[in-house]
PARO-653888 format. One record per residue (C-alpha): residue number from 1; x, y, z. Coordinates in steps of 0.05 Angstrom, whole numbers, plus 5000, padded with zeros to 4 digits. Each point is the difference from the previous one (the first is absolute). Example, Ala and Ser with C-alpha at 12.3 -4.5 7.8 and 13.67 -1.06 7.14 Angstrom:
2
vogu	c1	c2	c3
1	5246	4910	5156
2	5027	5069	4987
END
This chain:
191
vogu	c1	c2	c3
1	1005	8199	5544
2	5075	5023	5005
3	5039	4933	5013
4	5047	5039	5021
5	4976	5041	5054
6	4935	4950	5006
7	4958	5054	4998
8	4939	5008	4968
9	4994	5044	4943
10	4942	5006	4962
11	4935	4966	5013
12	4916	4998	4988
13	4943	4975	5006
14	4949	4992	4948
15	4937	4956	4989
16	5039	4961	4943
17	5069	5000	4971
18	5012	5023	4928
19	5067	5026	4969
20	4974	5065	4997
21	4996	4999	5072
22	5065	4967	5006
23	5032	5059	4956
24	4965	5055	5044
25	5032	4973	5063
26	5077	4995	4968
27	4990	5080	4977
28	4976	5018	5068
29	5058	4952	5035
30	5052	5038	4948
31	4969	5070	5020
32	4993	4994	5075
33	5065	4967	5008
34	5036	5057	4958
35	5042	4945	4961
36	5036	5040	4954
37	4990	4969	4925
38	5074	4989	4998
39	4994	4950	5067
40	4996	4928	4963
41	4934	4962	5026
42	4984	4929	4994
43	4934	4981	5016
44	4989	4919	5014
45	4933	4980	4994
46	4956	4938	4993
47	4980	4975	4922
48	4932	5030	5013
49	4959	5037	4945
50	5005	5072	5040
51	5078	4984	5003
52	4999	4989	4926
53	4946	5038	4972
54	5019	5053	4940
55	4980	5059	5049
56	5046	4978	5047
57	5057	4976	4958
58	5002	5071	4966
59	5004	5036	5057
60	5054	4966	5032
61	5048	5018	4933
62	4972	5068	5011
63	5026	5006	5068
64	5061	4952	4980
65	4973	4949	5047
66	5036	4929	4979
67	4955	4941	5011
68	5013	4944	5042
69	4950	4937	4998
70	5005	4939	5041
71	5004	4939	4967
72	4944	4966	4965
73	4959	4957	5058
74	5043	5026	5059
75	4958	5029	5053
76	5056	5018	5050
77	5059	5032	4954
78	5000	5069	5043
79	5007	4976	5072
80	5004	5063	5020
81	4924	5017	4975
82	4985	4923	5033
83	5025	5033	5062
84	4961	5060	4997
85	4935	4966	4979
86	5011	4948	5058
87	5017	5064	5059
88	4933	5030	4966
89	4961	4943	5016
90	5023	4974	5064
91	4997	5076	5035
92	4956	5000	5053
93	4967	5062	4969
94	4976	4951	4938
95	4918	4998	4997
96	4966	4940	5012
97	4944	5022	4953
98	5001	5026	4934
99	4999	5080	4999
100	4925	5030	4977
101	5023	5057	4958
102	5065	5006	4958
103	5016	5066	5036
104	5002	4962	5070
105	5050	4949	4965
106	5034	5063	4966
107	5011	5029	5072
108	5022	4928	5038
109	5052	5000	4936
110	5025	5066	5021
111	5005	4992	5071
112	5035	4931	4987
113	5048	5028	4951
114	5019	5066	5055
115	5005	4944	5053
116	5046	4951	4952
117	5047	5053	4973
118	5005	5048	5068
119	4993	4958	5061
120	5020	4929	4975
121	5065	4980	5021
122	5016	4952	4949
123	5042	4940	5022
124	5027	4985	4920
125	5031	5082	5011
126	5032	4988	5063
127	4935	5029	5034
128	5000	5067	4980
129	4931	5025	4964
130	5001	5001	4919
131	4989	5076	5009
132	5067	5005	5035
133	5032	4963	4967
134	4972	5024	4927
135	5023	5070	5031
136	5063	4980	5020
137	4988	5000	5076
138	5028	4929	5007
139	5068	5011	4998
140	5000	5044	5056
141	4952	4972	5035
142	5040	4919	5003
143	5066	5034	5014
144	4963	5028	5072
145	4972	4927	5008
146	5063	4974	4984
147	5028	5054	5057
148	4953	4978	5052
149	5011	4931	5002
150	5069	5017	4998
151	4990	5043	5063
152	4955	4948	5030
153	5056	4946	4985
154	5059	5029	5027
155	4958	5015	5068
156	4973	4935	5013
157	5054	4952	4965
158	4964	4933	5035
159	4932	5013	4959
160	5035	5001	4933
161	5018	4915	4976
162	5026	5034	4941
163	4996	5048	4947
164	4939	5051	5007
165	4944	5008	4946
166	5035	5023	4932
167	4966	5064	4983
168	5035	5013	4930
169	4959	5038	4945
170	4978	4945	4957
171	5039	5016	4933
172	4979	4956	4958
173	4927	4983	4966
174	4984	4943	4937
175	4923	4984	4985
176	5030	4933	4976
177	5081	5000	5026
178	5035	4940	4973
179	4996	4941	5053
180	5065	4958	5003
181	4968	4950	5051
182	4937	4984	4950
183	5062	4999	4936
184	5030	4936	5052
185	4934	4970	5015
186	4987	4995	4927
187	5070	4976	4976
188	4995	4951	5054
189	4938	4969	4967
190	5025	5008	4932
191	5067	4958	5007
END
């Protein structure tokens, strides 16, 4: 996943997981998205074998992929692929049984995945898709929101208690941004 745009980027199934596997699908991602080998790429990942595996780690300084691991017994360090995992789970598409063939969980991958990135309107974006906004549609597309409810405003002034919806381009994007309010908390304890 971009963290950027949200979208998702790469992505298989297989019957296991193995870094040689893991490897395959970062070449592919690198090739289908047309990143340039220039284009800096960090690539944040769990502490799992695949993740860590010779096959994997040499192919990432091929491709000049830096790794990024979360810490050592933290399950949740990339909210944003929490996020994902949790929208995957809790669509109503989600099967209630466990697919009979790995092509049929191959294809309910892909369909997710085309759903997710195209017709998604993610709410952590300003609800614009991740395609959009990995294209760069979501500039253009928050400045005509931003118009409408302008519009919509300034003709029906008693509906409006305040300011409407802000529809800004969201600028800025940390895995793990610094958090002044959890810094206080823990200075408060600590004195």
């Amino acid at each position: 996943m971009d963290i950027y745009s949200r979208k998702i980027v790469g992505w298989e199934v297989y019957e296991q997981e193995s870094s040689e596997q893991a490897a395959d699908v970062l070449r592919k991602t690198r090739w289908s998205e047309s990143i340039p080998p220039e284009h800096e790429i960090v690539l944040h990942s769990d502490n799992g074998s695949p993740m860590k595996g010779a096959t994997m780690l040499a192919t990432m300084q091929k491709l000049g992929v830096i790794p990024s691991f979360s810490r050592p017994s933290v399950s949740n360090d990339n909210a944003y692929s929490e996020s994902l995992f949790k929208t995957l789970k809790y669509t109503p598409a989600y099967p209630g049984k466990p697919f009979d063939t790995l092509q049929e969980a191959r294809e309910w991958v892909q369909q997710f995945v085309n759903w997710y990135n195209h017709q998604h309107r993610h709410s952590g974006i300003n609800y614009v898709t991740p395609g959009q906004r990995h294209q760069g549609e979501d500039i253009a597309i928050l400045k005509r929101r931003e118009q409408v409810y302008q519009l919509a405003k300034t003709r029906n002034p008693q509906r409006w208690s305040g300011k409407t919806r802000n529809w800004a381009p969201v600028t800025v994007v940390a895995l793990n941004p610094h958090n002044e309010s959890i810094d206080n908390i823990i200075n408060k304890k600590a004195a």
